[in-house]
NUZAZA-643689 format. One record per residue: x, y, z of N, C-alpha, C, CB in turn; residue in one letter. Coordinates in steps of 0.2 Angstrom, whole numbers, plus 2048, in hexadecimal, padded with zeros to 3 digits. Last residue first. Glycine has a CB too. Layout:
! residues N
XYZXYZXYZXYZA/...
***
This chain:
! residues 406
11B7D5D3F11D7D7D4611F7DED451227D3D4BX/11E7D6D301167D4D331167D8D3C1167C9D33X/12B7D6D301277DBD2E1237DBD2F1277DDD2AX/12D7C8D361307CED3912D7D5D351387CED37X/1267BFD2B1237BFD301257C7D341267B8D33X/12F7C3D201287C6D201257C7D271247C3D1CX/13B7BAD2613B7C5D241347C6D2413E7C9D18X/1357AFD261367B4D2D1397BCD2B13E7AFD31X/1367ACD1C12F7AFD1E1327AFD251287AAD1DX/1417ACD161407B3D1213A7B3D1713F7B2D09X/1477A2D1C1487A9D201447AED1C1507ABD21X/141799D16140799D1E14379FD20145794D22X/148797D0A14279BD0C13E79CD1213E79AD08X/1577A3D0B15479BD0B14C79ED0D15A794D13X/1617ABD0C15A7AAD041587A5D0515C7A8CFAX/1677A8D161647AFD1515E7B1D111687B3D13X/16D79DD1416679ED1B1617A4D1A16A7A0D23X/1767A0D0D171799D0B16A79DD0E175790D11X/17E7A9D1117C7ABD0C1747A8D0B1807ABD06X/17D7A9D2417F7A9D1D17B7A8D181837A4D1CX/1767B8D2D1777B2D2A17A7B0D261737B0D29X/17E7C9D3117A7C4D2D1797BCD2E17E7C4D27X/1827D6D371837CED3817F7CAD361817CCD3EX/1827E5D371857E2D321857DBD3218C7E4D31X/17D7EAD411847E7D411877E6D3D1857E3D42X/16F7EDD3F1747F0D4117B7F0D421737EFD45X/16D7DDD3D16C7E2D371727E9D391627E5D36X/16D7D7D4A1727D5D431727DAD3E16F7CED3FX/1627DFD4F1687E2D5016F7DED4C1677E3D59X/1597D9D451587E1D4715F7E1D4A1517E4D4CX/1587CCD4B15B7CFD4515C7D6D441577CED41X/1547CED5715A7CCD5715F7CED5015A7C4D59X/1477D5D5514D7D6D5D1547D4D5714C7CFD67X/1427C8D501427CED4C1487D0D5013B7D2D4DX/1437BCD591477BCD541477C4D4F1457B5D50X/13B7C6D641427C3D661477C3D611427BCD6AX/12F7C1D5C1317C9D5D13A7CAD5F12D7CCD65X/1307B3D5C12E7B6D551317BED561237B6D54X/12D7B1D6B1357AFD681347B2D601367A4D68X/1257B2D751287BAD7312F7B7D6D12B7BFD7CX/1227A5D7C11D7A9D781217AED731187AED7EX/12E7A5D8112E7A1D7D1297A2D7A12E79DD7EX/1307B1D8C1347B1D871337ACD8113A7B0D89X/1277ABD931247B2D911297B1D891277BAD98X/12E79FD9812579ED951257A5D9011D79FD9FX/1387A8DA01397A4D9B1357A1D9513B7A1D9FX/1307ADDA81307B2DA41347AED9F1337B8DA6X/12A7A3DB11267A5DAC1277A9DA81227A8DADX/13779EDB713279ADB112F79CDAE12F796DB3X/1387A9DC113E7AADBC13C7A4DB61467A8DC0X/12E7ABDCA12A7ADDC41307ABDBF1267B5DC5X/1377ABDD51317A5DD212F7A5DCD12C7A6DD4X/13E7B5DD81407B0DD713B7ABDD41417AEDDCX/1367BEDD713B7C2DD413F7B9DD31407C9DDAX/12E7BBDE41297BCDDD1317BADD71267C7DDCX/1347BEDED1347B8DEC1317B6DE61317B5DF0X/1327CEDEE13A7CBDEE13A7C6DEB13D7CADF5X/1267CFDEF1297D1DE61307CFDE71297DBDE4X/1197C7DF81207C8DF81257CBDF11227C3DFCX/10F7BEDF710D7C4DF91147CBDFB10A7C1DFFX/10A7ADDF010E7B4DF110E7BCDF21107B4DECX/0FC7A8DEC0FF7A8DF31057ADDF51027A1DF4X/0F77ABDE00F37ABDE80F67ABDEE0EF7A5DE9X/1037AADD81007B2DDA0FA7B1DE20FA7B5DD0X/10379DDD51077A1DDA1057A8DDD10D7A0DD9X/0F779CDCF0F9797DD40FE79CDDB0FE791DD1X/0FB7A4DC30F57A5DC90F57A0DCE0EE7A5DC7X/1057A1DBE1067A8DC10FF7A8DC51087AFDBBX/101793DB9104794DBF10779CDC2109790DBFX/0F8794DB10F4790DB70FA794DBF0F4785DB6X/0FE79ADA60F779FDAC0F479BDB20ED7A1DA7X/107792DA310879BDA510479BDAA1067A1DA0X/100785DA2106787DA410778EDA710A784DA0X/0F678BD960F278AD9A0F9788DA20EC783D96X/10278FD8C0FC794D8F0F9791D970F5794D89X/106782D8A10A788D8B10778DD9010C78CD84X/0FB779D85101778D8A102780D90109776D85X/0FB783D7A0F4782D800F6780D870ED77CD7DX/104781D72101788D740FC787D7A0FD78BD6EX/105772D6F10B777D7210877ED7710F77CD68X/0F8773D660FA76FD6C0FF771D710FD768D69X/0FB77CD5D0F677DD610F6779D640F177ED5FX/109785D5910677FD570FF77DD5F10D778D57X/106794D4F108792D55103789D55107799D5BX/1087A3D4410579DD45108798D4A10479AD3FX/1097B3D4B10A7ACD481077A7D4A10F7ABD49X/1017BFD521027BCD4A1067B9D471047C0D47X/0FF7BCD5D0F97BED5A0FB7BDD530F67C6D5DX/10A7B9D641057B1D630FF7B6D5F1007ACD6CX/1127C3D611147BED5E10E7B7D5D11A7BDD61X/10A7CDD6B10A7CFD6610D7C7D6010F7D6D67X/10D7C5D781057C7D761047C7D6C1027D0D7AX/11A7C6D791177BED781107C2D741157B9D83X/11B7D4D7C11F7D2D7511C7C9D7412A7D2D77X/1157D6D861127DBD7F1137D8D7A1177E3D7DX/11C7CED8F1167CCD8E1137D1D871127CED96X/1297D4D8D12A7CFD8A1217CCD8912F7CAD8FX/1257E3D941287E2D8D1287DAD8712F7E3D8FX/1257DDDA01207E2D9D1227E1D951217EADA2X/1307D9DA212A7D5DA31247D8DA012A7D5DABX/1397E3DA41397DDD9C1337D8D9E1437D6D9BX/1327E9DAD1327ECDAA1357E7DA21367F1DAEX/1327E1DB912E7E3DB912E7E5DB112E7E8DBEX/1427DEDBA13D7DADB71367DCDB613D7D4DBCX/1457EADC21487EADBA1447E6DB71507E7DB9X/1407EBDCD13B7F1DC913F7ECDC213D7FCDCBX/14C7E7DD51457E3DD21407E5DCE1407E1DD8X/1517F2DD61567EBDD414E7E9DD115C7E5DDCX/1497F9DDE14A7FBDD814C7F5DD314F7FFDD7X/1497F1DE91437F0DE61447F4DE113C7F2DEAX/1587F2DEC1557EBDEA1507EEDE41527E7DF1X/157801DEF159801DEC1577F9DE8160803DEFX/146804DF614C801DF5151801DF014B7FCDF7X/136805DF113C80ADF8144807DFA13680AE02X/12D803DE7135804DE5134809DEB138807DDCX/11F802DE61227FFDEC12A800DEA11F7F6DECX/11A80ADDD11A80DDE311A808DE7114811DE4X/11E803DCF124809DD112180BDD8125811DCCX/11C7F1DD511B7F7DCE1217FDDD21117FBDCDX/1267E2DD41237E9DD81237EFDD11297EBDDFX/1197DCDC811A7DFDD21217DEDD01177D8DDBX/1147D0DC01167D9DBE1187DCDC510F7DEDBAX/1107C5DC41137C7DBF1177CDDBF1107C7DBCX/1087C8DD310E7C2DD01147C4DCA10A7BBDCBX/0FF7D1DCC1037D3DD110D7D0DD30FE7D2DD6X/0F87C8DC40FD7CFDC11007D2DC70F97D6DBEX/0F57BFDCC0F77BCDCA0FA7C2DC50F37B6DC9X/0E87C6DD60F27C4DD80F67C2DD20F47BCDDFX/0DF7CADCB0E27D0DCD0EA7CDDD10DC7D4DD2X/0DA7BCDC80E07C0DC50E47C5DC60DF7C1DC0X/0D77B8DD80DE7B4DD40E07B9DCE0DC7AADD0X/0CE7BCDE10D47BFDE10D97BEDDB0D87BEDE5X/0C37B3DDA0C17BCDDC0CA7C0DDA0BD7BEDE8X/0C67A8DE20C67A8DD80C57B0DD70BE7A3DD3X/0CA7A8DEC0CE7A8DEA0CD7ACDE10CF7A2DECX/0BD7ACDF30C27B2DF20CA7B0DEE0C47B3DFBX/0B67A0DF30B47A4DEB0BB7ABDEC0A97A9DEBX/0BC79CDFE0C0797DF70BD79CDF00BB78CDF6X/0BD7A8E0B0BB7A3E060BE7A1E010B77A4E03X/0C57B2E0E0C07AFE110BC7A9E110BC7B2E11X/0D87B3E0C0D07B1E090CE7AFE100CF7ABE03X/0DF7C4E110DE7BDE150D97BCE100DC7BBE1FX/0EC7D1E100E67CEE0E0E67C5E0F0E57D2E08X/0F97D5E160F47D6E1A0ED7D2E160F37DEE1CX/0FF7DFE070FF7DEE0C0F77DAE131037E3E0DX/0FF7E1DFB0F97DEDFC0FB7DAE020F67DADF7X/1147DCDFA10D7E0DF91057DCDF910E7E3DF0X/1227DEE0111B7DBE031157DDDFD1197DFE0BX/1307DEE0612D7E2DFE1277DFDFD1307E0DF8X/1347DDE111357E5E101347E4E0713E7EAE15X/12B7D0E1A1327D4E181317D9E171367D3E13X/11C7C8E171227C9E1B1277CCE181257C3E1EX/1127BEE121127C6E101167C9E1610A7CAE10X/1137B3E121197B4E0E1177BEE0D1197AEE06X/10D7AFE1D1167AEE1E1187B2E1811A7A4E1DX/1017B1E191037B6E1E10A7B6E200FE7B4E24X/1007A6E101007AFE0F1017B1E140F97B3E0EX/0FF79CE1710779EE131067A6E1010A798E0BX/0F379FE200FC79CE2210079EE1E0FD795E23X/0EA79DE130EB7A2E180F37A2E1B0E47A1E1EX/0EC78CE0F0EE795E0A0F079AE0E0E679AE06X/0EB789E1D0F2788E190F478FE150F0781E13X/0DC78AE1D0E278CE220E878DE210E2788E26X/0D9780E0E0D9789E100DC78EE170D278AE11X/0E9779E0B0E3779E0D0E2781E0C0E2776E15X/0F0775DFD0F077BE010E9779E030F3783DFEX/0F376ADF40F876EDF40F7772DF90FA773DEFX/0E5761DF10ED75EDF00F4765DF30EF75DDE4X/0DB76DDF10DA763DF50E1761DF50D575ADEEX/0DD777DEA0DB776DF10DC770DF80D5778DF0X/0E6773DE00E8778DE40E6776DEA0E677DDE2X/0DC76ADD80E3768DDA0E776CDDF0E7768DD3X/0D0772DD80D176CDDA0D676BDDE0D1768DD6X/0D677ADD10D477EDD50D3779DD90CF782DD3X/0D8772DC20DE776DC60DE777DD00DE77DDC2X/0CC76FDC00D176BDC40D676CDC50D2767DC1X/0C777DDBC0C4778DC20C8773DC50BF774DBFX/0CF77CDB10CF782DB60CC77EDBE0CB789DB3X/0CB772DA90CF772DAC0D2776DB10D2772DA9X/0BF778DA60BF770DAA0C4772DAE0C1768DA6X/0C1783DA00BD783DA60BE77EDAA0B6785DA6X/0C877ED960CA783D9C0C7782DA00C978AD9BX/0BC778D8F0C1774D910C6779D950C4770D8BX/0B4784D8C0B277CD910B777BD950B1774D8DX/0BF78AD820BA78FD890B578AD8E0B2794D84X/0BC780D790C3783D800C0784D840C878AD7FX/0AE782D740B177DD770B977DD7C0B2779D6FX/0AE78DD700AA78ED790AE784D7909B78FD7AX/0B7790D690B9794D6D0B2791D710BB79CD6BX/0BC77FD600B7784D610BA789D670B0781D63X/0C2772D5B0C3777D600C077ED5D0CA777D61X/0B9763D570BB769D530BB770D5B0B476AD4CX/0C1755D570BB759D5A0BD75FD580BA75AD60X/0C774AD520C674ED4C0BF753D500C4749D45X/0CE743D5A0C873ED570C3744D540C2738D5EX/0D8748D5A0DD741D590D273ED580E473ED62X/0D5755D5E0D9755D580D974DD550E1758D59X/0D3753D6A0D0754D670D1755D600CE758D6BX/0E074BD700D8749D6F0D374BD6B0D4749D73X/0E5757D6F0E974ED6D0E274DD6B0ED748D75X/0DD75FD7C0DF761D740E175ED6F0E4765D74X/0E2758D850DB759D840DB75AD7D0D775DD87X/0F0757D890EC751D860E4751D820EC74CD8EX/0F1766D8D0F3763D840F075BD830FE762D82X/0EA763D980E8768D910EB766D8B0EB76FD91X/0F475BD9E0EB759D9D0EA75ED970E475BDA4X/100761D9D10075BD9A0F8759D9B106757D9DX/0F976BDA50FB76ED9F0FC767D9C101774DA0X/0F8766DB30F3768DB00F676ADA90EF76EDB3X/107763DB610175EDB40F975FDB010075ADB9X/10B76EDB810E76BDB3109764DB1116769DB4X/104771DC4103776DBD104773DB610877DDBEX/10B767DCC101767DC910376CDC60F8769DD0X/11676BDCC118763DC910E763DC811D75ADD2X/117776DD011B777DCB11776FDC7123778DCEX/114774DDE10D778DD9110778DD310B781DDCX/11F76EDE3119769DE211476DDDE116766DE9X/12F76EDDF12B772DE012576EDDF12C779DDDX/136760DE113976ADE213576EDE313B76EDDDX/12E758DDF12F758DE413475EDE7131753DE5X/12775ADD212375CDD512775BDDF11B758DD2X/134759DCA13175FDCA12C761DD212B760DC2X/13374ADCC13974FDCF135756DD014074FDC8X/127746DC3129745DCD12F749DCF12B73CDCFX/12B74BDB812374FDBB12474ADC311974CDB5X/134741DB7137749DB513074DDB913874CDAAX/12D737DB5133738DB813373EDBB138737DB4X/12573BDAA121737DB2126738DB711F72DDB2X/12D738D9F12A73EDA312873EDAA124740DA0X/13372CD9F137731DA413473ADA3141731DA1X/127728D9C12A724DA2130728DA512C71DDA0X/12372DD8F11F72FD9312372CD9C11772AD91X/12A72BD8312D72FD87129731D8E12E734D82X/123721D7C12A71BD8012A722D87135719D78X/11872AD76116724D7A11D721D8111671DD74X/11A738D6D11D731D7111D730D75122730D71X/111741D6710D739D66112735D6910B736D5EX/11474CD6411A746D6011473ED61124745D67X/111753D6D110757D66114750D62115760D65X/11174CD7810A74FD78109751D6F10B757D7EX/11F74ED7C119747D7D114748D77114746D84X/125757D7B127757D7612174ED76130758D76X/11A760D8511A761D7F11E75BD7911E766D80X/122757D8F11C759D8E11A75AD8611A75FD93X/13075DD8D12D756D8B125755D8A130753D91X/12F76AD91130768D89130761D8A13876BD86X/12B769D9F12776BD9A12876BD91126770D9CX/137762DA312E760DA312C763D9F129761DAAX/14076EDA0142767D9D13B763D9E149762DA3X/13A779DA9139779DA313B773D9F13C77EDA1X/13C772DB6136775DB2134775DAE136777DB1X/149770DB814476ADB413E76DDB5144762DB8X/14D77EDB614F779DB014C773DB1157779DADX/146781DC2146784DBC148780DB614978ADBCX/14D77ADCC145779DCA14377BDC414177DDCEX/15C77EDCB15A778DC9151776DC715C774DCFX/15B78BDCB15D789DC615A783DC4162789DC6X/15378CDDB15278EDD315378EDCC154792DD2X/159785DE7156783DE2153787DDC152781DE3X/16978EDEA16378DDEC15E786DE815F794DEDX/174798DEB175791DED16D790DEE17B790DF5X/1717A1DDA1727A2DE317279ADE516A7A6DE7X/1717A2DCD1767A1DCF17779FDD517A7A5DCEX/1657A5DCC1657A0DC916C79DDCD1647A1DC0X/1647B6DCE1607AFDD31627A7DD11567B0DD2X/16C7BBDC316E7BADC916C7B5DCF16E7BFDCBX/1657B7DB816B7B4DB716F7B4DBD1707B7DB2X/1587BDDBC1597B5DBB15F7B2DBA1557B3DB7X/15D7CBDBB15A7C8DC015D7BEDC21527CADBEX/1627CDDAC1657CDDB01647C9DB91647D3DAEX/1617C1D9E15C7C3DA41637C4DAA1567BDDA6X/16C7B7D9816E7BED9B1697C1D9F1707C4D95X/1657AAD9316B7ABD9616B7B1D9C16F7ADD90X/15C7B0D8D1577A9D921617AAD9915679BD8AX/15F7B8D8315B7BBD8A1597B4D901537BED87X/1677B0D7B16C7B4D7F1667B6D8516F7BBD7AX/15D7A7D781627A2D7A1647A9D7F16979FD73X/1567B1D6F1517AED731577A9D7814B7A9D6DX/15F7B2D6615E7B7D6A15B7B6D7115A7BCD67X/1607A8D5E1667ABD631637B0D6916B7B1D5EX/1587A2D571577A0D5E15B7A4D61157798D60X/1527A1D481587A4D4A1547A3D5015C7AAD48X/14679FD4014C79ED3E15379ED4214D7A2D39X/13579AD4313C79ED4814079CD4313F79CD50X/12C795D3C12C79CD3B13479ED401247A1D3DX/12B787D3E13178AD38130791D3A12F789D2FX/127789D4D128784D4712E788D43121782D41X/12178BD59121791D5312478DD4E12579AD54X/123783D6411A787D6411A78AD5B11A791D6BX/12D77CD61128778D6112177CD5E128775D67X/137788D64137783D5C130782D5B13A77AD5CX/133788D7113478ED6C13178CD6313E792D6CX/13977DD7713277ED7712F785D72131780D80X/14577DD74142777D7013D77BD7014176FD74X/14A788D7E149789D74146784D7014F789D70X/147785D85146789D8614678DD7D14B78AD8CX/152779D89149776D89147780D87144770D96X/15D782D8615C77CD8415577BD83160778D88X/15D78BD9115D78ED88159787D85166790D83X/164785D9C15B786D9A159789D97158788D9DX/171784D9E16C77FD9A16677FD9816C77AD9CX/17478DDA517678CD9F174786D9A17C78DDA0X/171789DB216F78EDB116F790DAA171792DB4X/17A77EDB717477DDB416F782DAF17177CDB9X/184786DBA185780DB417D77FDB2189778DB7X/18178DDC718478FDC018478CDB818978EDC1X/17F783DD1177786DC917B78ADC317078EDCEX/18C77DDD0187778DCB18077CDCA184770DCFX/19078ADD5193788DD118E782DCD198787DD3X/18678ADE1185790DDB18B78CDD718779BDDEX/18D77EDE818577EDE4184783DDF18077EDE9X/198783DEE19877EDE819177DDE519A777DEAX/19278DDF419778FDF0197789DEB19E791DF3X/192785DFF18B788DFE18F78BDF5188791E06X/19B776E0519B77EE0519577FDFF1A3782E05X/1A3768E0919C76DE0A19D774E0B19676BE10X/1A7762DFA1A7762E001A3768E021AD763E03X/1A475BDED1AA761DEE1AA763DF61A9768DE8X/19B74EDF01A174EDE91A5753DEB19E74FDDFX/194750DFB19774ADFC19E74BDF7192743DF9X/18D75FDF419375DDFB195759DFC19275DE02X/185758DEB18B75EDEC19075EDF2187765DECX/17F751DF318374CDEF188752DEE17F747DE8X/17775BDFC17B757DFE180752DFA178753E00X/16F762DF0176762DF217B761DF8177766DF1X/166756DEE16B758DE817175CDED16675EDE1X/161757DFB165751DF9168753DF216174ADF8X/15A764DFA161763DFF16475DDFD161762E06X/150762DF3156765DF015D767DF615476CDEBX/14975BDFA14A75BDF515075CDF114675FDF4X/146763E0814C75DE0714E75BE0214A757E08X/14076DE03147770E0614A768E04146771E10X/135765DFF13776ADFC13E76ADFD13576FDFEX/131761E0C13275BE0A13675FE0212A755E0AX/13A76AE1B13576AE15136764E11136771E10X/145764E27141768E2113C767E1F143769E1CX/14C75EE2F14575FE30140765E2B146762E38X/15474DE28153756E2914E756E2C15275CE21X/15C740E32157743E2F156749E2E153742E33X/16E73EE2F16673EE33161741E2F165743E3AX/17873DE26174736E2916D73AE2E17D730E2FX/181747E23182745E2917D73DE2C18174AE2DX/17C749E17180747E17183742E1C18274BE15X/16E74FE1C16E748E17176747E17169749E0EX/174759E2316E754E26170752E24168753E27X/177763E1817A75EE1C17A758E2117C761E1EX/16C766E10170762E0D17575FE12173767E07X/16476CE1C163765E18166761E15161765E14X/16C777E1C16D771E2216A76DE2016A772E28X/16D77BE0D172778E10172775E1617577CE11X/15F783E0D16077CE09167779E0B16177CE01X/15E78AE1815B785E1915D77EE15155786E18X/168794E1316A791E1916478BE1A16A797E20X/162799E09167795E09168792E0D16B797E07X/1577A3E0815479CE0A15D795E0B14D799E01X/15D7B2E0A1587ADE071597A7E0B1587ACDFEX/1697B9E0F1697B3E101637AEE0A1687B4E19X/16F7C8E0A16A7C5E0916D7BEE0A1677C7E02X/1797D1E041787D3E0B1757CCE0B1757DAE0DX/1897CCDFB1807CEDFC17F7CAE0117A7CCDF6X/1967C7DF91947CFDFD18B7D2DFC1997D6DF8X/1967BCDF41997BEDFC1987C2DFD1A07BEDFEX/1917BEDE718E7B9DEC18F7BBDF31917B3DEBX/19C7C2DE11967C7DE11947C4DE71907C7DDBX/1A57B6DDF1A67BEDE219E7BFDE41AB7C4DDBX/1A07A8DD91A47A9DDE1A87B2DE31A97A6DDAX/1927ABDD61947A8DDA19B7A9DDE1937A2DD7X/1977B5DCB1917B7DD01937B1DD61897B6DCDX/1A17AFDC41A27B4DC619D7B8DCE1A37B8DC0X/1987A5DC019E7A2DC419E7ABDC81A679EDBDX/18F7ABDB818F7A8DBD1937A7DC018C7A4DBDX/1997AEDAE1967B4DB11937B2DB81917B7DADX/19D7A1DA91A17A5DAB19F7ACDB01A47A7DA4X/19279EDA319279ADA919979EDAB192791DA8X/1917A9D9818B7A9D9E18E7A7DA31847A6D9CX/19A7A2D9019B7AAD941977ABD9819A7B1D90X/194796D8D19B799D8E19C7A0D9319E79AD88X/18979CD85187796D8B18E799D9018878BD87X/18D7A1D7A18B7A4D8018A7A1D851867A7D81X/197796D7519779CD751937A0D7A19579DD6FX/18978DD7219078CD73195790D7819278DD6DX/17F794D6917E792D72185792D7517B789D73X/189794D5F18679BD63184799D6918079FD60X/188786D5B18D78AD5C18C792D6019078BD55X/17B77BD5B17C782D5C183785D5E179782D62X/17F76ED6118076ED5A17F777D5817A769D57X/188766D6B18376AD6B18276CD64184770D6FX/196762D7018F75CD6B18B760D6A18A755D70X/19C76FD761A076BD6E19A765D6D1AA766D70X/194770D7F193776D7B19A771D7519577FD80X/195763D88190767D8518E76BD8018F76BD89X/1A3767D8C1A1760D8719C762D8419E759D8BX/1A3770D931A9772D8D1A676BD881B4772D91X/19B76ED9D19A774D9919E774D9019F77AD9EX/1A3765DA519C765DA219A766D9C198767DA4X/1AE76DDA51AF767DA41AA765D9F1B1764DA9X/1A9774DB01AC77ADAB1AA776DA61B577CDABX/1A576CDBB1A076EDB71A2772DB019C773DBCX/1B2768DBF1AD766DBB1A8766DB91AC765DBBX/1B9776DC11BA770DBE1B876DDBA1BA76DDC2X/1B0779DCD1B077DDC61B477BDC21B1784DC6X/1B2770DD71AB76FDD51AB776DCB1A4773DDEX/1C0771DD71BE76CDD61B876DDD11BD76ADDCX/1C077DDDF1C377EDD81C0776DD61CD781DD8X/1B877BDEB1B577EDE61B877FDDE1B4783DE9X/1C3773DF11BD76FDEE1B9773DE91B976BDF3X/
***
């Protein structure tokens, strides 16, 4: 049944990339879900590491078998997706890294709409930005594992390019399978489904403000953050985590052997706002070089380090291009609500390594102006051009300037 399940997902794949209109997606898409496969089906058997797999599977079997799970309303989530995996190729853990396999290769897609949207004409070329969403070493391996990753992650991002495509289009009809798509999200992951709703309030605010000609000012934002920050902090405390709760999943998740800011408990609701940006670089950028006592925590040190690279490279591309300012505030106000959401509670660089695999995606779509420099720079190297058209076309001549600007 596993040759089955790679069958048809191959099948998927092979329809996909012939309607697609991108030939180079095409193309790597291809080799990537080949690499997955290869992780799923070898690599997989010889890592030491269980994670959370054994929860999503008794779920997924429960619901096959007709009783009740006793999971998590989370857990259940995405045990009924792969429960139906098990109804179609039977049950084994292996047919699910084959459909995140598949998935895993689709999240260039909402990953470049959103790129288009923020920087318009100044991108010419997305390859590059396509090959890193792809090859990220880390995230090509966690994406693959029998779990929820792939799947949360690409309707993550699929919500949030709808959002956006709501918000920057004015479409009205597209609001009913957002609504949709923001009730899935928020039943994989529920801080995922309020981060993603605070950010469709931001950009709505911004709609408004453009749509009765208020003039956006820096103390005017500088308000409207603050609202919204308020209502985030709202949404967190009242809707997601009591304060007993907060404490409780800190103390679960500062467990194992890659802990950091071990042992720390809030006393208070002001300890949160006191702690959030110092956790929320920790989120991000952890493990630094004085938690690497493992071979792993090296493994992990790797993200640390294009992490570090891609945040220089977003900073440097929103400081000198022009970016659509509904798109941009979405975008932003999405980053920072949720590496600080989760930065409060995460206390672990192992889980980090997983979580954060949306934000560097976010990171990579800020950084797409530097990415397309990257990419030319090494066509140039090569000799690899565009054709003649594209090359004099003047969409590219201002991306040469832009690229010498960066």
């Amino acid at each position: 049944m596993v040759i089955l399940a790679v069958i048809v997902f191959s099948l998927a794949l092979a329809l996909l990339v012939r309607k697609y209109p991108d030939p180079f997606y095409g193309l790597v898409a291809v080799i990537a879900y080949f690499g997955h496969l290869f992780v799923a089906l070898v690599v997989l058997q010889w890592v030491p590491y269980n994670w959370d797999i054994g929860s999503f599977h008794s779920a997924g079997v429960d619901l096959i078998q007709g009783s009740l799970p006793t999971a998590s309303t989370t857990v259940t989530s995405f045990g009924t997706f792969q429960g139906l995996l098990y109804v179609a190729f039977g049950v084994n853990t292996t047919v699910v890294s084959i459909a995140n396999s598949f998935i895993a290769v689709l999240i260039p897609i909402p990953v470049v709409y959103l790129a288009s949207k923020l920087y318009g004409d100044i991108l010419t070329s997305t390859r590059g930005l396509v090959a890193l969403v792809l090859f990220l070493p880390l995230p090509f391996f966690f994406l693959t594992i029998p779990m929820r990753d792939a799947l949360s992650t690409f309707t993550v991002l699929c919500t949030l390019a709808l959002i956006v495509h709501v918000l920057s289009t004015r479409d009205v009809l597209m609001g009913l399978p957002l609504a949709c798509l923001l009730a899935v999200t928020y039943l994989l992951r529920p801080e995922w489904g309020m981060v993603l709703f605070l950010g469709f309030l931001a950009g709505a605010t911004i709609v408004l403000y453009n749509t009765f000609e208020i003039q956006t000012s820096y103390p005017t934002l500088l308000a409207t953050g603050g609202l919204l920050g308020g209502l985030g902090f709202v949404l967190f405390a009242e809707f997601m985590y009591s304060f007993d709760r907060v404490n409780a999943e800190l103390s679960y998740r500062s467990s194992g052997g890659a802990v950091y800011l071990e042992g720390m408990q809030y006393s208070s609701w002001l300890d949160f706002l006191v702690a959030a940006p110092g956790r929320a670089i920790y989120f991000q950028f952890a493990p630094f070089p004085m938690h690497i006592e493992t071979v792993y925590h090296a493994l992990a040190f790797i993200s640390t380090v294009y992490i570090v690279v891609f945040v220089i490279s977003a900073a440097r591309s929103l400081y000198v291009c022009e970016t659509d300012e509904v798109v941009l505030v979405i975008l932003l106000v999405v980053y920072l609500a949720g590496i600080t959401g989760y930065g409060l509670i995460n206390s672990n660089f192992g889980t980090n390594v997983r979580h954060r695999i949306p934000f560097t995606f976010l990171l990579l779509v800020f950084a797409a102006p530097v990415i397309q420099r990257w990419e030319l720079s090494v066509r140039h190297r090569l000799s690899v051009w565009p054709d003649e058209n594209q090359q004099h076309g003047p969409k590219q001549r201002e991306a040469e300037k832009l690229d010498g600007d960066v």
